[in-house]
C-alpha atoms as an extended CHARMM CRD file, in Angstrom:
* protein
*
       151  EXT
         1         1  UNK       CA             -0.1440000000      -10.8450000000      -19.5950000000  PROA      1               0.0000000000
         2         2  UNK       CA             -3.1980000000       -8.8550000000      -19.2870000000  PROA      2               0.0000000000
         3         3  UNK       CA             -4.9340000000       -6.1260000000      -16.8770000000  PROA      3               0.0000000000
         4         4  UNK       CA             -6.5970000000       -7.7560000000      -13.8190000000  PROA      4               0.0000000000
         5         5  UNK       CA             -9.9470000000       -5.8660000000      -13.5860000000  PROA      5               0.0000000000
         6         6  UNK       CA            -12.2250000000       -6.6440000000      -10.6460000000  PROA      6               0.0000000000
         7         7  UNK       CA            -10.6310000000      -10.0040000000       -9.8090000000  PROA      7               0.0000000000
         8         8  UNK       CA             -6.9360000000      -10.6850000000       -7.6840000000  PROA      8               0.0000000000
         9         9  UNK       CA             -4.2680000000       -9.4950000000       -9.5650000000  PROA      9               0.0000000000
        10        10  UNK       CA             -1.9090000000      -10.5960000000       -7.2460000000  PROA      10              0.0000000000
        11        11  UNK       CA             -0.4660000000      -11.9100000000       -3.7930000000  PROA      11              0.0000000000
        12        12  UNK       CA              2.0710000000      -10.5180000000       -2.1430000000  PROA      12              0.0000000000
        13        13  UNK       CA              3.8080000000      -12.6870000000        0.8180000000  PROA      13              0.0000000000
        14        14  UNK       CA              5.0750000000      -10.5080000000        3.9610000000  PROA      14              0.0000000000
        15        15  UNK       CA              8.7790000000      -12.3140000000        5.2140000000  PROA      15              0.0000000000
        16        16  UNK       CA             12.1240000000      -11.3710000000        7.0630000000  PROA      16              0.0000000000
        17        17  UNK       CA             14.7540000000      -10.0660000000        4.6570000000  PROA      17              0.0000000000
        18        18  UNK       CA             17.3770000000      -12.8440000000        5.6540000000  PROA      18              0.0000000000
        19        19  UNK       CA             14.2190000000      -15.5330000000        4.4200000000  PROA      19              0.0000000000
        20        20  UNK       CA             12.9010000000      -13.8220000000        0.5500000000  PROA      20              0.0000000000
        21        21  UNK       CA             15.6580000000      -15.2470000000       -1.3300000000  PROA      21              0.0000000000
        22        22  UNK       CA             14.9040000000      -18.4800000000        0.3430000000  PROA      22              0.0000000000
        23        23  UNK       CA             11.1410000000      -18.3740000000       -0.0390000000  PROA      23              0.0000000000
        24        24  UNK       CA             11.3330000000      -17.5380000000       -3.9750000000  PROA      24              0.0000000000
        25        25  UNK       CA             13.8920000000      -19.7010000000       -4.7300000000  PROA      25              0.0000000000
        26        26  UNK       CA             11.6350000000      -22.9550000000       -2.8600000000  PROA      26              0.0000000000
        27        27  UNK       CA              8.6710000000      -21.2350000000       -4.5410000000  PROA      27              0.0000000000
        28        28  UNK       CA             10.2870000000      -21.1080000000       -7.6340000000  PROA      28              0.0000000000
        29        29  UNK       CA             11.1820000000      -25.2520000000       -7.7620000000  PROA      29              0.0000000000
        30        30  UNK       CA              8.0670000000      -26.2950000000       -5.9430000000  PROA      30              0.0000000000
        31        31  UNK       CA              5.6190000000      -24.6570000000       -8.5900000000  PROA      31              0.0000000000
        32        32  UNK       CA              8.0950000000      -24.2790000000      -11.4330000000  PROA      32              0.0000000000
        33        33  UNK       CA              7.7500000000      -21.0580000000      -11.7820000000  PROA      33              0.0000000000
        34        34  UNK       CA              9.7870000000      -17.7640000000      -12.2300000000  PROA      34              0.0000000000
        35        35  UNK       CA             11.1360000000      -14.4970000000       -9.8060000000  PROA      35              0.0000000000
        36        36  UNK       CA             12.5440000000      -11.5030000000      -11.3510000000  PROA      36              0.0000000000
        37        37  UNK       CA             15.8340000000      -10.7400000000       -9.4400000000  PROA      37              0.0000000000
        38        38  UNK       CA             15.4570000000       -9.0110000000       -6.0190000000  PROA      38              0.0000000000
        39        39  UNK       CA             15.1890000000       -5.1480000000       -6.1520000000  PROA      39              0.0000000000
        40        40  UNK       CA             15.8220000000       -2.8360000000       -3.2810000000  PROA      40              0.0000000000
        41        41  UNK       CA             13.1420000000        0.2960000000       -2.9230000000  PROA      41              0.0000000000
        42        42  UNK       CA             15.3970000000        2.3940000000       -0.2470000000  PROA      42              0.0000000000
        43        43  UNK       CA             12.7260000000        4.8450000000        0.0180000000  PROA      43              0.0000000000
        44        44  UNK       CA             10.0690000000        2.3640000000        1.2280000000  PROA      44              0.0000000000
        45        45  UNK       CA             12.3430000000        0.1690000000        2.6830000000  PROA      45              0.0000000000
        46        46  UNK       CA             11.6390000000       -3.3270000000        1.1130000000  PROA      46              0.0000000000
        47        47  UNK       CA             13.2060000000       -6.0060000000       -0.8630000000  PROA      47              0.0000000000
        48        48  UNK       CA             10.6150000000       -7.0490000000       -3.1710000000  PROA      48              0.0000000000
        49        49  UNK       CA             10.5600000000      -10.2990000000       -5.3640000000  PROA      49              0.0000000000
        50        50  UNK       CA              7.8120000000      -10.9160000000       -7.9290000000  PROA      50              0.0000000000
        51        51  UNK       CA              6.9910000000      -13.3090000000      -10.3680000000  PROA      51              0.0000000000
        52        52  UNK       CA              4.6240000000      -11.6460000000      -12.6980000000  PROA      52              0.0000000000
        53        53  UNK       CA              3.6510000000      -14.7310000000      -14.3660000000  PROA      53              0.0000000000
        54        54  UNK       CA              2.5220000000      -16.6140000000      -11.3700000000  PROA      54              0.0000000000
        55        55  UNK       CA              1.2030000000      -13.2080000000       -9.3820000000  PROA      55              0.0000000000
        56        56  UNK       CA              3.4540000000      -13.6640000000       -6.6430000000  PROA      56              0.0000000000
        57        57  UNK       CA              5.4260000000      -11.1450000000       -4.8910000000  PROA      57              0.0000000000
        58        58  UNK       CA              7.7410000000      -11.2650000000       -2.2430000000  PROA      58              0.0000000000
        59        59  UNK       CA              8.2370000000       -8.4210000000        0.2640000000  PROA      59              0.0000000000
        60        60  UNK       CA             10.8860000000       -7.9210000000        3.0280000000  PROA      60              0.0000000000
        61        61  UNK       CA             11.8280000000       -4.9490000000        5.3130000000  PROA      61              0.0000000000
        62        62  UNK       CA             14.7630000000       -4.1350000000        5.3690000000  PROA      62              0.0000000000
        63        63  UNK       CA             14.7190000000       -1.6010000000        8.4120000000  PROA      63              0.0000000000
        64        64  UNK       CA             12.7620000000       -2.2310000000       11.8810000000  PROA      64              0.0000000000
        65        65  UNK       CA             10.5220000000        0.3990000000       11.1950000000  PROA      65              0.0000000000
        66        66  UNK       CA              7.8570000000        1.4470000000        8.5680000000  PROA      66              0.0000000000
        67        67  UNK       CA              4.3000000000       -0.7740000000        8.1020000000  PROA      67              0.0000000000
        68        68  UNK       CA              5.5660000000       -3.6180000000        6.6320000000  PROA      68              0.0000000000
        69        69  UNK       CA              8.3030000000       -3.2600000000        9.9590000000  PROA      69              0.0000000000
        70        70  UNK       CA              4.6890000000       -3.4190000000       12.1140000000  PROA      70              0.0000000000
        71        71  UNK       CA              2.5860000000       -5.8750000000       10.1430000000  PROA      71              0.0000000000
        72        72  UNK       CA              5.5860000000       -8.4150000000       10.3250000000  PROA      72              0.0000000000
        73        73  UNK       CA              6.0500000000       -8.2720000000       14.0820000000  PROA      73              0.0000000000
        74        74  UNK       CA              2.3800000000       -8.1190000000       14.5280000000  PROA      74              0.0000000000
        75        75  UNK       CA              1.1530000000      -11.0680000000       12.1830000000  PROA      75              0.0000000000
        76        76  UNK       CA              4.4480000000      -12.8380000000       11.4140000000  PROA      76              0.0000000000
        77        77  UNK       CA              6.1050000000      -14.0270000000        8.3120000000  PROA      77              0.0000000000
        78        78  UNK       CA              2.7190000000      -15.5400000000        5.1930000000  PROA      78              0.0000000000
        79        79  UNK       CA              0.6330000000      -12.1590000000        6.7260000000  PROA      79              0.0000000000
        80        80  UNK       CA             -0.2940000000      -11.4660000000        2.4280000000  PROA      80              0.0000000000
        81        81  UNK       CA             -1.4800000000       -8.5040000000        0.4580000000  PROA      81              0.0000000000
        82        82  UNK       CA             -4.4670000000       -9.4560000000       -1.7930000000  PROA      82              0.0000000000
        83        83  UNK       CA             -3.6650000000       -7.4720000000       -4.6540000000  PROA      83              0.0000000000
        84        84  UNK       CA             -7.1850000000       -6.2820000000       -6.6410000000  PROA      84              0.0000000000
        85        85  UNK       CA             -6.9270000000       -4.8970000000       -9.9700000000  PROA      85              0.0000000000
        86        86  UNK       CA             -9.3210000000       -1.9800000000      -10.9270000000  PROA      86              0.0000000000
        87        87  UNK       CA             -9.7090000000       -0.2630000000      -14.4980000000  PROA      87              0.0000000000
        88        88  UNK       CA             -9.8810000000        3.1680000000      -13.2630000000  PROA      88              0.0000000000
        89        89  UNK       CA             -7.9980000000        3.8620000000      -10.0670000000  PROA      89              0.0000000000
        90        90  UNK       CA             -9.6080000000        7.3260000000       -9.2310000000  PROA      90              0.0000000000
        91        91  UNK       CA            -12.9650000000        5.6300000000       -9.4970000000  PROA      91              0.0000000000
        92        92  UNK       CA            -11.9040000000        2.9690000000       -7.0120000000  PROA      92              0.0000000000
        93        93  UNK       CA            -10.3500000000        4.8440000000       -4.5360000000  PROA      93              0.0000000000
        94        94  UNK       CA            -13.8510000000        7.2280000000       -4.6980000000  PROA      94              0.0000000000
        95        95  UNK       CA            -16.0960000000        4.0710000000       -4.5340000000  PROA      95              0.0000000000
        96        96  UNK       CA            -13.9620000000        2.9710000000       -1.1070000000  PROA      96              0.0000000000
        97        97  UNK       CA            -13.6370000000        6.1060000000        0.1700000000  PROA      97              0.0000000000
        98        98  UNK       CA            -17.6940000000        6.0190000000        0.2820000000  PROA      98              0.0000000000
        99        99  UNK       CA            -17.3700000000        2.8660000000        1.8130000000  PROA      99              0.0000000000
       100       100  UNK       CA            -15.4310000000        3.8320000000        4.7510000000  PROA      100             0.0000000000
       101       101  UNK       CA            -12.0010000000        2.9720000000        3.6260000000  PROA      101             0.0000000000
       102       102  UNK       CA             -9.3770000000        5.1780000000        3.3640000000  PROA      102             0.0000000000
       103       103  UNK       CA             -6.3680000000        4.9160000000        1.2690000000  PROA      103             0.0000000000
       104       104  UNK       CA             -3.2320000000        5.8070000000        3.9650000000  PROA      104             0.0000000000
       105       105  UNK       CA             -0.6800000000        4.2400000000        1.1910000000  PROA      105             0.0000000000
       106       106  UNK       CA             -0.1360000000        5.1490000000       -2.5880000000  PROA      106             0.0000000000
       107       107  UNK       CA              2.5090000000        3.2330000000       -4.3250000000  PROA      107             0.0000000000
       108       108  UNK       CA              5.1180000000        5.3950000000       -6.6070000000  PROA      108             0.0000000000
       109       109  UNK       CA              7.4080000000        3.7060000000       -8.7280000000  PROA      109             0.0000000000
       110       110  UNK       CA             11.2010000000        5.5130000000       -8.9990000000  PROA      110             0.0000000000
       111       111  UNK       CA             11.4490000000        4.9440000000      -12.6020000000  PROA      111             0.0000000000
       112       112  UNK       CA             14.3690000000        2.5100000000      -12.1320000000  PROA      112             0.0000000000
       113       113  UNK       CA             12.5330000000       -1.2000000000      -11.3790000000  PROA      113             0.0000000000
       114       114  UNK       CA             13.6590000000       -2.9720000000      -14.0460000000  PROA      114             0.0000000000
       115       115  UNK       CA             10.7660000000       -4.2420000000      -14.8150000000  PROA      115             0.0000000000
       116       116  UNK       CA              9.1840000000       -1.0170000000      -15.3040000000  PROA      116             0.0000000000
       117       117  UNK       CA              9.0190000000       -0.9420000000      -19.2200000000  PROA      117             0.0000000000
       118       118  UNK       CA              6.6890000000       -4.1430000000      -18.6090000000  PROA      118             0.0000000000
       119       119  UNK       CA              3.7770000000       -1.6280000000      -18.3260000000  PROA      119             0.0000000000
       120       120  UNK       CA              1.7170000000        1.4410000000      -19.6560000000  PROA      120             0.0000000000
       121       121  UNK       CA              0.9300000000        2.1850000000      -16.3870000000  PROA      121             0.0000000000
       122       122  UNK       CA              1.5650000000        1.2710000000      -12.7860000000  PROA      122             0.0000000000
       123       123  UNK       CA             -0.2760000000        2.0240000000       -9.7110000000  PROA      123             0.0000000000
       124       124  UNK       CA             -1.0430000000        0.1550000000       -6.1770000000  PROA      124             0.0000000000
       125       125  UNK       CA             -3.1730000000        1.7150000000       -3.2880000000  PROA      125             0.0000000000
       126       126  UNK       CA             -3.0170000000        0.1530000000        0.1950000000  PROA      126             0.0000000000
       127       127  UNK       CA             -6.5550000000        0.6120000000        2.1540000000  PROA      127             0.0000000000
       128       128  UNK       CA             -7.1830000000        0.9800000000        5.6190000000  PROA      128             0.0000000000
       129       129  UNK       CA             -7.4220000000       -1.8630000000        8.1700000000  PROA      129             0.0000000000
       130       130  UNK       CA            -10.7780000000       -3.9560000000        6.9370000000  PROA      130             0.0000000000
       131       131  UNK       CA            -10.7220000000       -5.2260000000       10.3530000000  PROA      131             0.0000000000
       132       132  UNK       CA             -8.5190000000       -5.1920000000       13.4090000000  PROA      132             0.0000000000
       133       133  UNK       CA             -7.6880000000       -8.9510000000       13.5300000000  PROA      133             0.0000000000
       134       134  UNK       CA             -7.4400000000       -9.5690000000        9.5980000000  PROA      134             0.0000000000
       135       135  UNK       CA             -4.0710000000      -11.0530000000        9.1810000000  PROA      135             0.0000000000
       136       136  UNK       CA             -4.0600000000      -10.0680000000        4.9750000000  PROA      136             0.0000000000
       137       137  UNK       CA             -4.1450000000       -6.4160000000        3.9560000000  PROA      137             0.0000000000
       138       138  UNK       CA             -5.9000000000       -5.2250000000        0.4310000000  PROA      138             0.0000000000
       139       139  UNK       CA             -4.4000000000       -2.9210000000       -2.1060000000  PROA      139             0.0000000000
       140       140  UNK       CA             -5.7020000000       -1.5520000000       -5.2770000000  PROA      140             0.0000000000
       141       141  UNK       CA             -4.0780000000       -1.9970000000       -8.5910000000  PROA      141             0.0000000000
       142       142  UNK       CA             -4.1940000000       -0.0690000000      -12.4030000000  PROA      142             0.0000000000
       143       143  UNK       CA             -1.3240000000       -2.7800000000      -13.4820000000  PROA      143             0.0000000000
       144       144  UNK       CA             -1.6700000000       -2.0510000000      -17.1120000000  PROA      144             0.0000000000
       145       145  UNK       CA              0.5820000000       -4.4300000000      -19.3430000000  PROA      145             0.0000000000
       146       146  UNK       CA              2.1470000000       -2.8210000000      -22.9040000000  PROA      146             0.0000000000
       147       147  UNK       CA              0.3980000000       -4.2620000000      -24.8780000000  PROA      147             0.0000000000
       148       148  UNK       CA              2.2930000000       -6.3890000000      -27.4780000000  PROA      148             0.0000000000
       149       149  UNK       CA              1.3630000000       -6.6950000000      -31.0000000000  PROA      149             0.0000000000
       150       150  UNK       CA              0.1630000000       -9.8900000000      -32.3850000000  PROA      150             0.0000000000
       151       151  UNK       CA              2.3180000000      -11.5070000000      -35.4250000000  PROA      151             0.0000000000
């Protein structure tokens, strides 16, 4: 695995809690692929299952509140994230903040994702609203993979 920089790094699909396990395991057999087990971030209030391999990630709420609450009973369950890897995350952030988008969302890890030790560093910035009827929302990424050496 490898840093995305200026292309997708991933895709994150927006469903009801009582339908992720469902969707990833389908997912999974359809496109032979992998999902790390479910993990529960309380303090954003999502399931989330991803399959780093394929780019995929699963989200859920898990309360009836909170954006991903709103963007599910506005656009329904598919609405997707288009996840776009950056080198430098201050830079991006500066370049769309002088291109009229604001950042209302700043991803912060817990330190307990199991995943976690998967990467040097880890950060994801929602932007605003591209455009009121846009069903997909865009994030930022500095998804920086340790780097493993080669035999």
């Amino acid at each position: 695995m490898q840093q995305s920089i200026q292309r997708v790094d991933h895709v994150a699909i927006l469903v009801k809690e009582e339908n992720a396990r469902f969707y990833a395991s389908r997912l999974s057999a359809i496109l032979g692929i992998r999902f790390e087990e479910p993990l529960v971030n309380d303090e954003y209030g999502v399931l989330i299952i991803v399959s780093w391999d394929a780019g995929l990630e699963i989200i859920a709420p898990i309360r009836e509140q909170g954006g991903y609450w709103d963007r599910l009973q506005r656009y329904g369950e598919g609405s997707a994230a288009i996840v776009f890897g950056v080198a430098n995350m201050d830079e991006a952030i500066e370049r769309a903040g002088a291109n009229g988008a604001t950042v209302p969302f700043e991803a912060r890890l817990n330190g307990t994702e199991p995943w976690l030790a998967r990467f040097s560093s880890f950060r994801e910035a929602r932007l605003s609203e591209l455009g009121e009827n846009l069903s997909c929302s865009f994030s930022l990424s500095e998804i920086v993979p340790v780097q493993v050496p080669s035999e």
